[in-house]
Backbone as CSV, one residue per row, in Angstrom:
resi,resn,N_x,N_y,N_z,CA_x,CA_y,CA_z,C_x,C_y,C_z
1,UNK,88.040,88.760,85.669,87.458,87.928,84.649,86.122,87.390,85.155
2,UNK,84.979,87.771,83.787,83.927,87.108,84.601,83.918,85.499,84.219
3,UNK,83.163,84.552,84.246,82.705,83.111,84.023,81.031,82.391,84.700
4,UNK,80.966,81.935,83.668,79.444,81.086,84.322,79.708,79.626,83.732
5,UNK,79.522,78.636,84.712,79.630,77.849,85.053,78.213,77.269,84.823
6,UNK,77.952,76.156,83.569,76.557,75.466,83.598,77.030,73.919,82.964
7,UNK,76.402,73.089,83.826,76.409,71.764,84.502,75.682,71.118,82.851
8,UNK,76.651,70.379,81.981,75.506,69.848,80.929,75.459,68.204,80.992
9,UNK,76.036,67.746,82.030,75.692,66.533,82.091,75.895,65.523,83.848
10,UNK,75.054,65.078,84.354,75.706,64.656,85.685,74.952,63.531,86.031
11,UNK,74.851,62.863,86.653,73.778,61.671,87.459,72.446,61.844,87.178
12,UNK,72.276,63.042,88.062,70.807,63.146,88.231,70.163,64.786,87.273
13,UNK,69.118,64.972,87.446,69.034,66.832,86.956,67.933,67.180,87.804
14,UNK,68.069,68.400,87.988,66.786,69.391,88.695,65.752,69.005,88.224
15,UNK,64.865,69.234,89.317,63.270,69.591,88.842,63.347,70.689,88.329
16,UNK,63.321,71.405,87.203,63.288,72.789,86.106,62.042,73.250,85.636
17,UNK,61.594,72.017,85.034,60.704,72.135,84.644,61.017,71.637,82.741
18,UNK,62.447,71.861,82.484,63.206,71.478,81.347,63.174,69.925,81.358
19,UNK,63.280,69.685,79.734,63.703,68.558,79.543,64.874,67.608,79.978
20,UNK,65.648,67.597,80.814,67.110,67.507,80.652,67.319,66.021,81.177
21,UNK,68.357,65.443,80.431,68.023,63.989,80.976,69.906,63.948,81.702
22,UNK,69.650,62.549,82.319,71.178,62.643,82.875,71.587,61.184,82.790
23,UNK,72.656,61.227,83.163,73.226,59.929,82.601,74.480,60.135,83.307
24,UNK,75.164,58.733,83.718,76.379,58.544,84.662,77.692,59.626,83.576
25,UNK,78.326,59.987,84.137,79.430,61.033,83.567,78.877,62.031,84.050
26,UNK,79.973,63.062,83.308,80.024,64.670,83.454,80.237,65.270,82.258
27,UNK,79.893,66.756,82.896,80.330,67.439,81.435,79.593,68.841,82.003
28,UNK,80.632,69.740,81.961,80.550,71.667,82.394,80.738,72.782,80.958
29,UNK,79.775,73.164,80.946,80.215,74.478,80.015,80.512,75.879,80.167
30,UNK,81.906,75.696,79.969,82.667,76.980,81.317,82.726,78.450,79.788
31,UNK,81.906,79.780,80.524,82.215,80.814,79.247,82.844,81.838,79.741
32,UNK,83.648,82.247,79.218,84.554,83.432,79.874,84.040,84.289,79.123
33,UNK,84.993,85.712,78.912,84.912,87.393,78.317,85.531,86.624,77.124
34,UNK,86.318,85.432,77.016,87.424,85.639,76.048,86.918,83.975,75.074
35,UNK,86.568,82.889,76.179,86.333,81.545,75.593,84.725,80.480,75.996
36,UNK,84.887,79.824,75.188,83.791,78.711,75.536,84.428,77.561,75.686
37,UNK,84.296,77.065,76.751,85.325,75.712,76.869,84.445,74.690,77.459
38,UNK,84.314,73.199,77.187,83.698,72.411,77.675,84.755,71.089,78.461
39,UNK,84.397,71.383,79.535,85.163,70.268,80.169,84.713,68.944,81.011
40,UNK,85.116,67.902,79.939,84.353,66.734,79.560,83.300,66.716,79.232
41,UNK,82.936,65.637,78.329,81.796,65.400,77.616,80.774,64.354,77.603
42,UNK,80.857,64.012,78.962,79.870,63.030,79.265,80.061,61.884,78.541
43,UNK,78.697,60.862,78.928,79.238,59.526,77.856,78.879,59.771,76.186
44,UNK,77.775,60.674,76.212,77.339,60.557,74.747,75.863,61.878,74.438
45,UNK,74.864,60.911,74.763,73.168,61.157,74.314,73.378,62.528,75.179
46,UNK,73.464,62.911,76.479,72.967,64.045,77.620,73.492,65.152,76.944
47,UNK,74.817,64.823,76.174,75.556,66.259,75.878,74.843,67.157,75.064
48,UNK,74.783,66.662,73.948,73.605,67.508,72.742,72.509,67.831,73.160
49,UNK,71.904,66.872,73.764,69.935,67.126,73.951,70.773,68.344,75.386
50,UNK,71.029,67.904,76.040,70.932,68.791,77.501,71.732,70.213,76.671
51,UNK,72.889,70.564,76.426,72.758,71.387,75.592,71.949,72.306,74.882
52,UNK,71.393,71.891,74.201,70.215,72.141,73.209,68.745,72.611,73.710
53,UNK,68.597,72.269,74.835,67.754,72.307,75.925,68.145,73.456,76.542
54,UNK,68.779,73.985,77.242,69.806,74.984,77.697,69.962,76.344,76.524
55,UNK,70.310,75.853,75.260,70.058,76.872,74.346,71.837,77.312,74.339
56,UNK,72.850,76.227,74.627,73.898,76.304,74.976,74.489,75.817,72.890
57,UNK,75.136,76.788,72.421,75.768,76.600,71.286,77.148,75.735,71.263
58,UNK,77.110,74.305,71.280,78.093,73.510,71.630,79.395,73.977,69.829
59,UNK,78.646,74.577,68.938,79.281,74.739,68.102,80.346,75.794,68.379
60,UNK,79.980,76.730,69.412,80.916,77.964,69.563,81.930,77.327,70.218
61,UNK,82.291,75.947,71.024,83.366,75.631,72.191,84.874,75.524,71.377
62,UNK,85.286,76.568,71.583,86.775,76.966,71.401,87.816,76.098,72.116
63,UNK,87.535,75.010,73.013,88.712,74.531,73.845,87.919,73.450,74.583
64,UNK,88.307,72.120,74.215,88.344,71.230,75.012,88.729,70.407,75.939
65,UNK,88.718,69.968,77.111,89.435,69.662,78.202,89.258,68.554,79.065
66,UNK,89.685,67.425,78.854,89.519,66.245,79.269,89.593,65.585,80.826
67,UNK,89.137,65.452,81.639,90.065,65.284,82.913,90.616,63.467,83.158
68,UNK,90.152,63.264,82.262,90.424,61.322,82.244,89.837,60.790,80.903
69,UNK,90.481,59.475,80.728,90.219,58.383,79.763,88.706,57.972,80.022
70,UNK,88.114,57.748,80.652,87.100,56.896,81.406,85.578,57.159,80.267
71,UNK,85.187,56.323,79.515,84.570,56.692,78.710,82.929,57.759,79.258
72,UNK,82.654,57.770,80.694,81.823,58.470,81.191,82.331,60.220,81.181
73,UNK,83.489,60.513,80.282,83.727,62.209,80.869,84.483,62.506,79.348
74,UNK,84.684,61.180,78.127,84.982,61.371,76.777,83.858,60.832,75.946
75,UNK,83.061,60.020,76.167,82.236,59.728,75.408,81.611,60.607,74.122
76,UNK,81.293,61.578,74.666,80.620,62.284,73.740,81.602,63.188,72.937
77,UNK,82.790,63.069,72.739,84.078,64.060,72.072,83.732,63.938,70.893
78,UNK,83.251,62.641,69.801,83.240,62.000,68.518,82.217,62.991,68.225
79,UNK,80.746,62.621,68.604,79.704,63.813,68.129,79.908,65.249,68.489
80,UNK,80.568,65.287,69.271,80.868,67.023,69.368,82.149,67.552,68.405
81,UNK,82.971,66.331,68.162,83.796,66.946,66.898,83.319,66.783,65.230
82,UNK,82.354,66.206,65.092,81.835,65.286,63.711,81.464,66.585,63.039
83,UNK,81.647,66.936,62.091,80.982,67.952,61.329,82.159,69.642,61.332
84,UNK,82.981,69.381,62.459,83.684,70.450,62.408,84.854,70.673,61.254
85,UNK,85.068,72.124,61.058,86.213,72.413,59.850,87.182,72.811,60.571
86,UNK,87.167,73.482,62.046,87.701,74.048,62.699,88.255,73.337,63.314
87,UNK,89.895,73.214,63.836,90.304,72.566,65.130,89.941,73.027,66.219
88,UNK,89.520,72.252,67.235,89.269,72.743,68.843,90.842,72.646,69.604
């Protein structure tokens, strides 16, 4: 199985040259042969823009995955579910 592993939210961000802003939490966008899964969602603002920035389709994420309550790694679940018809 292949997978790539890209970082959409953490403390700090690279010098890129990209926009990408960061903010206390986390948040990984893991893609397999088979899924798009995002595990945790940071506190909120980083997820979409850093996303979006990235060119990362947060609409395709088939499976969500929480690793704690702590509003720094759920925060952003509300805007990433708002608008959907689909269950994740």
């Amino acid at each position: 199985m292949n997978f790539v592993i890209t970082t959409l939210v953490e403390n700090t961000v690279a010098q890129t040259g990209k926009k990408l802003i960061g903010e206390h939490g986390l948040s990984f966008f893991i893609e397999t042969n088979n899924h798009k899964i995002l595990f945790d969602t940071g506190q909120n603002l980083a997820l979409s823009h850093n996303a979006k920035v990235l060119g990362i389709p947060l609409s395709q994420v088939d499976t969500v995955v929480l690793s704690h309550g702590h509003y720094d790694h759920t925060g952003g679940l509300q805007s990433l579910l708002e608008g959907r018809s689909k269950v994740i």
